[in-house]
N, C-alpha and C positions, 0 to 999 in steps of 0.2 A: 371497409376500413374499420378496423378496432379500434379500443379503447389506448392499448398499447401496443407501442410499434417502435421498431428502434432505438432511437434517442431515449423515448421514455421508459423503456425499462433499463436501457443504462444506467441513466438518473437516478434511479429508485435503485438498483444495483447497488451505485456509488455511494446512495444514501446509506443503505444496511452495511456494508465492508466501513466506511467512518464511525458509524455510530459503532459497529463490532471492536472496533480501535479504540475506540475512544472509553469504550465499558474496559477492555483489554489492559490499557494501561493504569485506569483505576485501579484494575484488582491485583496490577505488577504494584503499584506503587503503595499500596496497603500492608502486601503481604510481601514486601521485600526491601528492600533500603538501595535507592535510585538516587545516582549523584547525577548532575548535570549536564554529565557528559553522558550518561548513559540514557537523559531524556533526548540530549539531542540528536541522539544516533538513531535513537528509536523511531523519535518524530519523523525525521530526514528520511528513514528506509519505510517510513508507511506512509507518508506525501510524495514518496516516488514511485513506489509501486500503485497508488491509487491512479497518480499520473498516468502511470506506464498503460495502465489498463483503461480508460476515458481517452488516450492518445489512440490505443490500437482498435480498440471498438469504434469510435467513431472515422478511423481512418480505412475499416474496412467496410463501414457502412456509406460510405462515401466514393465506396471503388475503386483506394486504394491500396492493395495489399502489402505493395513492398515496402510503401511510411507504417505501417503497422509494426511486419514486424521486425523492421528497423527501431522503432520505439521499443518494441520490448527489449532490444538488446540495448539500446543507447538508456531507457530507464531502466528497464528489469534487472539487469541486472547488475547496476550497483546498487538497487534494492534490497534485492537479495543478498546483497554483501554486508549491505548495513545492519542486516537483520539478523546475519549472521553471527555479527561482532557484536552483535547487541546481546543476541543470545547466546555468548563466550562469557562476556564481560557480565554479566547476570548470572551466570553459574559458579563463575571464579569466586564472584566477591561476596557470594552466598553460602559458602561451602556448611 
């Protein structure tokens, strides 16, 4: 038995990917001009994809594969969508 096993390097995963987010939109929001609707898009597409990801790890460390990656498709990817239009609407309005 290790120190870290499953769950807990999820954890710490999940840690570093929010706190990556979190420095991420400071340095959008500094070095770019963010209207409200552009935080909310943001926020929405990277509390879904952290979701998506804490949904399908621990759903395959639990034995099952098919809620996995059914998560990734039911979160992933309107994650990806969001992040997408996030980063449309960040380019537009930046020109």
């Amino acid at each position: 038995m290790g120190i870290f096993e499953g769950i807990e390097v999820l954890f710490f995963s999940l840690g570093v990917i929010t706190t990556l987010a979190v420095v991420g939109m400071i340095y959008l929001s500094k070095n770019y001009r963010l209207n409200w609707k552009m935080y909310t898009i943001s926020v929405l597409g990277i509390f879904l994809g952290i979701f998506a990801i804490a949904w399908s790890v621990s759903s395959v460390l639990e034995g099952e594969p098919r809620a996995a990656s059914m998560g990734m498709v039911v979160f992933g990817l309107p994650s990806l969508a969001f992040l997408g239009l996030f980063r449309r609407l960040l380019l537009a309005g930046n020109k």
